[in-house]
DSSP file (Angstrom, degrees, kcal/mol; ACC not computed):
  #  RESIDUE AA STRUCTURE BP1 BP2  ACC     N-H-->O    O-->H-N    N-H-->O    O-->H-N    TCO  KAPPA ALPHA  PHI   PSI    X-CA   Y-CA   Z-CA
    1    1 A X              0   0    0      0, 0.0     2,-0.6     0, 0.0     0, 0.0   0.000 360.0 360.0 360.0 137.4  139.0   91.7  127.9
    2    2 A X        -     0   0    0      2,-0.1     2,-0.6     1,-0.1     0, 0.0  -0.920 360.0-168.9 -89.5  97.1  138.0   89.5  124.8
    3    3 A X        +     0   0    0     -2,-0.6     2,-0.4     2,-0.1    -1,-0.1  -0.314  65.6  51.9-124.3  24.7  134.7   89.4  124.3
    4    4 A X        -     0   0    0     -2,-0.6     2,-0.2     4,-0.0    -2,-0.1  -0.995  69.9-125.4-163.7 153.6  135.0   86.3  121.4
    5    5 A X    >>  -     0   0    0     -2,-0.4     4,-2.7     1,-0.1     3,-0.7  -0.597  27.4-108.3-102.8 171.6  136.4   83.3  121.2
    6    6 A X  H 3> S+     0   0    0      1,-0.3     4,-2.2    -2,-0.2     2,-1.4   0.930 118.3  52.8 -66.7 -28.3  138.8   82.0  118.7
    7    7 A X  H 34 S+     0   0    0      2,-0.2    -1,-0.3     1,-0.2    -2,-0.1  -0.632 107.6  51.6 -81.8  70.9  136.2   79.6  116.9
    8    8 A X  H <> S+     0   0    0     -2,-1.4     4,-2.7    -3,-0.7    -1,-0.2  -0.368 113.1  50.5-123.6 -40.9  133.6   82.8  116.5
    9    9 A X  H  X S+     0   0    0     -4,-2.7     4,-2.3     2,-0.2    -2,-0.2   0.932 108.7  49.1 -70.6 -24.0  137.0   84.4  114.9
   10   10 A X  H >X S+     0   0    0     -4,-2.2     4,-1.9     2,-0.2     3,-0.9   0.996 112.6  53.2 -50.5 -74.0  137.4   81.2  112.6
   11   11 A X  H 3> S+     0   0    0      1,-0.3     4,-1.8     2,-0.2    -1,-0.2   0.741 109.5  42.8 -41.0 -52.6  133.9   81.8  111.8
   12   12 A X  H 3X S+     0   0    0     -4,-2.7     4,-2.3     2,-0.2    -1,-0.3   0.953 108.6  54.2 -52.7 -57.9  134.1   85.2  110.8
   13   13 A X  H <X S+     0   0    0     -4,-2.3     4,-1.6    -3,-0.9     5,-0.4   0.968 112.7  45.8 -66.5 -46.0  137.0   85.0  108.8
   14   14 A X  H >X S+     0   0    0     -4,-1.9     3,-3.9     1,-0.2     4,-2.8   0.957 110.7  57.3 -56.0 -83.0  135.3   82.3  106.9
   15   15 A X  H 3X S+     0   0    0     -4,-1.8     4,-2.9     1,-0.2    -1,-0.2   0.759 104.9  50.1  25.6 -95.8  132.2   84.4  106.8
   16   16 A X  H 3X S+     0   0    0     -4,-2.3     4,-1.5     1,-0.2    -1,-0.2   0.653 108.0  52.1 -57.0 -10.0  134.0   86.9  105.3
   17   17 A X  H << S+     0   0    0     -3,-3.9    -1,-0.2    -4,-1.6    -2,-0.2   0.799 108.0  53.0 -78.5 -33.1  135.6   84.5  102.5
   18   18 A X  H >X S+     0   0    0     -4,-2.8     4,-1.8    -5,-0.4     3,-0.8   0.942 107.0  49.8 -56.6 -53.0  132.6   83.4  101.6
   19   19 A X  H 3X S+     0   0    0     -4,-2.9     4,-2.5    -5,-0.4    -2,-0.2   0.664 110.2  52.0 -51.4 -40.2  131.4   87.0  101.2
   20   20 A X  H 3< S+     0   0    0     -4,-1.5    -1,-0.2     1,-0.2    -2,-0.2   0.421 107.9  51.2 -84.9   0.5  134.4   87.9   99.0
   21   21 A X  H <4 S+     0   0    0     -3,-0.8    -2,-0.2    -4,-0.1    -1,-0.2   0.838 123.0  29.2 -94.6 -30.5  134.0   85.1   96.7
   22   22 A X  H >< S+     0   0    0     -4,-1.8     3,-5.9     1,-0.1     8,-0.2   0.760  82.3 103.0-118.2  -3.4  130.7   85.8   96.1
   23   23 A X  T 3< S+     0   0    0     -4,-2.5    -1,-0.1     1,-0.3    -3,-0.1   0.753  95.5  41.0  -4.6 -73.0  129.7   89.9   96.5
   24   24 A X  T 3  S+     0   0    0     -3,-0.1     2,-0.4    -4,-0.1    -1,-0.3   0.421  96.8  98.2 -77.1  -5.3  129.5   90.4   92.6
   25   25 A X  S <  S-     0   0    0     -3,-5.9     5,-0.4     1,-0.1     4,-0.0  -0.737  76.6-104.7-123.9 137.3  127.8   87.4   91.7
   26   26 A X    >>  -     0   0    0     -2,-0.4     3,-3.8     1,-0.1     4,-1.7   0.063  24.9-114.1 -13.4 117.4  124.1   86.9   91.0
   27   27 A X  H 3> S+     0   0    0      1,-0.3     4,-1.2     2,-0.2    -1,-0.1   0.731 124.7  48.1 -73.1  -2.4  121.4   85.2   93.3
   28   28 A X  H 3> S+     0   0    0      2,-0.2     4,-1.5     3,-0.1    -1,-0.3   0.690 115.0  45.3-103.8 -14.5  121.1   82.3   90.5
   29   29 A X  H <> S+     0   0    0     -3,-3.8     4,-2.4     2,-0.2     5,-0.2   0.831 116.5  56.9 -85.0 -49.1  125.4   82.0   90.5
   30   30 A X  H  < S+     0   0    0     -4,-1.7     5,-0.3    -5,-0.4     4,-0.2   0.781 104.2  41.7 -12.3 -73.7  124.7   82.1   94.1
   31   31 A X  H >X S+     0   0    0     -4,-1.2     3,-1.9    -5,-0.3     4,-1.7   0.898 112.3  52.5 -70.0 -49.0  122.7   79.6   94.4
   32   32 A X  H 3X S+     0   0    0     -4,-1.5     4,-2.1     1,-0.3     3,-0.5   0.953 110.5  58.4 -49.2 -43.1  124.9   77.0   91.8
   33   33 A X  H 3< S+     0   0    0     -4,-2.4    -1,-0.3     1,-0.3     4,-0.2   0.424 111.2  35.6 -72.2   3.2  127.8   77.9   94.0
   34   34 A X  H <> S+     0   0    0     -3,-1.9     4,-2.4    -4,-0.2    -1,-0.3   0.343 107.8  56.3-115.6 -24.1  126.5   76.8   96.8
   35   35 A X  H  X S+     0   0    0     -4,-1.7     4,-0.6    -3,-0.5    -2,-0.2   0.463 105.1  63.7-106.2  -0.4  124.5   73.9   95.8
   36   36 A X  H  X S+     0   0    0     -4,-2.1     4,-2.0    -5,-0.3     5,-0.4   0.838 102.1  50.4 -71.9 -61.2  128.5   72.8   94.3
   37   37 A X  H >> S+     0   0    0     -4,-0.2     3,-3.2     1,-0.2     4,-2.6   0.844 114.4  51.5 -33.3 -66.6  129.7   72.8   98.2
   38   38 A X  H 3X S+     0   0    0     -4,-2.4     4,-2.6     1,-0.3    -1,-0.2   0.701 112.4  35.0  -8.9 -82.4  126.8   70.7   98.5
   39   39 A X  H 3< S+     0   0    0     -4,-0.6    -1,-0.3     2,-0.2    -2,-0.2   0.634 118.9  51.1 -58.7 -21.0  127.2   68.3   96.1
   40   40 A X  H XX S+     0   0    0     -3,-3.2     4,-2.9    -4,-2.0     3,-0.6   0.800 119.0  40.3 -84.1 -41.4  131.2   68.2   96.5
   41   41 A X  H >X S+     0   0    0     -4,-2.6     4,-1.2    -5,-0.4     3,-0.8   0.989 119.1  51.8 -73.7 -60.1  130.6   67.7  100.7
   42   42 A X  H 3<>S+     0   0    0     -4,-2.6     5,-1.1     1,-0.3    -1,-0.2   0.291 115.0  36.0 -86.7 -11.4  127.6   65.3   99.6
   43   43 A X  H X45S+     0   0    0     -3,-0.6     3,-0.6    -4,-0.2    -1,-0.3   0.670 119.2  56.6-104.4 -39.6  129.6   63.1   97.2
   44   44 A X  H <<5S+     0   0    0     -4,-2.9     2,-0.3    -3,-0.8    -2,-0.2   0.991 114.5  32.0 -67.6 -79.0  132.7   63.4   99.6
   45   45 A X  T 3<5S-     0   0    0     -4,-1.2    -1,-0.3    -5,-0.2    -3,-0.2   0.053 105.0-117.9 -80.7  48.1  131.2   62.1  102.7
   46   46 A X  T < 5 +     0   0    0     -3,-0.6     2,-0.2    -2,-0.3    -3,-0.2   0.896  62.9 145.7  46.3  73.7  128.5   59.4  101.1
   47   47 A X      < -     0   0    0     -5,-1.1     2,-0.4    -6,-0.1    -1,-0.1  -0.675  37.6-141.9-114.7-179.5  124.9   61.5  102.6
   48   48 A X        -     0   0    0     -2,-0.2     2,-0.5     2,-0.0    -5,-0.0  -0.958   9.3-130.6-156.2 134.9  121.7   61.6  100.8
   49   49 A X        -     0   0    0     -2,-0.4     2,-0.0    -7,-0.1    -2,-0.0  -0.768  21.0-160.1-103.8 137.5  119.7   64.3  100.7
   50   50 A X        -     0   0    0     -2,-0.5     2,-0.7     1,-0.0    -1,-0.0  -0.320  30.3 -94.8 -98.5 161.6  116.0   63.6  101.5
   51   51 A X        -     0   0    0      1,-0.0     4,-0.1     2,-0.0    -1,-0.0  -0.795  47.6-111.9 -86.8 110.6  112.9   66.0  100.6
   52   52 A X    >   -     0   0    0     -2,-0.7     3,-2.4     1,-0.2    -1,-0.0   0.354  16.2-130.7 -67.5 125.0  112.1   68.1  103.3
   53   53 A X  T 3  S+     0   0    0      1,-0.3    -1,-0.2     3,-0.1    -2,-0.0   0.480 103.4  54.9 -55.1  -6.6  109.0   67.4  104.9
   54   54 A X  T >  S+     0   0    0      3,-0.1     3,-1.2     2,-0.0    -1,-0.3   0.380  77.4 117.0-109.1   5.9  107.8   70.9  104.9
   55   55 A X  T <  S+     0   0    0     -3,-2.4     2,-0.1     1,-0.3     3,-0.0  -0.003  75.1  27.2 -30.8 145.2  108.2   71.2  101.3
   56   56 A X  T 3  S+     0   0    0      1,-0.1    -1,-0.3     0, 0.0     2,-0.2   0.451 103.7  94.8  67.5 -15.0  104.7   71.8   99.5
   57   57 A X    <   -     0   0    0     -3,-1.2     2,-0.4    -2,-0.1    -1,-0.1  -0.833  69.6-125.4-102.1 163.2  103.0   73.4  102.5
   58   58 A X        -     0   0    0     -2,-0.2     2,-0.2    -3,-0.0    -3,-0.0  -0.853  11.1-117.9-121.0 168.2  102.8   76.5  103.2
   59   59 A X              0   0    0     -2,-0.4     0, 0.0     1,-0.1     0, 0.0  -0.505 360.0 360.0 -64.8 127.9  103.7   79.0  106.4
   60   60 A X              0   0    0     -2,-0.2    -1,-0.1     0, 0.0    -2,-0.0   0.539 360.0 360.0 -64.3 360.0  100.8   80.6  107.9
């Protein structure tokens, strides 16, 4: 019995691609390499990203 679907294996694999590009790399390359998808997805489909309304407060 198969206890997953194929889209949970898509996910994973992708998961894991992600994970092998970025293992070795620093939490500050992290963060540029991520906030490229961003900007590539964010130029690609025409969005705008707002500032988040919880921004400036803080979590109990």
């Amino acid at each position: 019995m198969k206890l997953t679907t194929d889209i949970e294996d898509q996910i994973d694999a992708i998961r894991e691609k992600i994970y092998e590009e970025i293992k070795d790399m620093s939490p500050s390359e992290e963060i540029n390499y991520f906030n490229a998808i961003a900007e590539e997805a964010k130029r690609k489909y025409n969005f705008t990203v707002i500032k988040s309304a919880a921004e400036g407060t803080q979590i109990p």
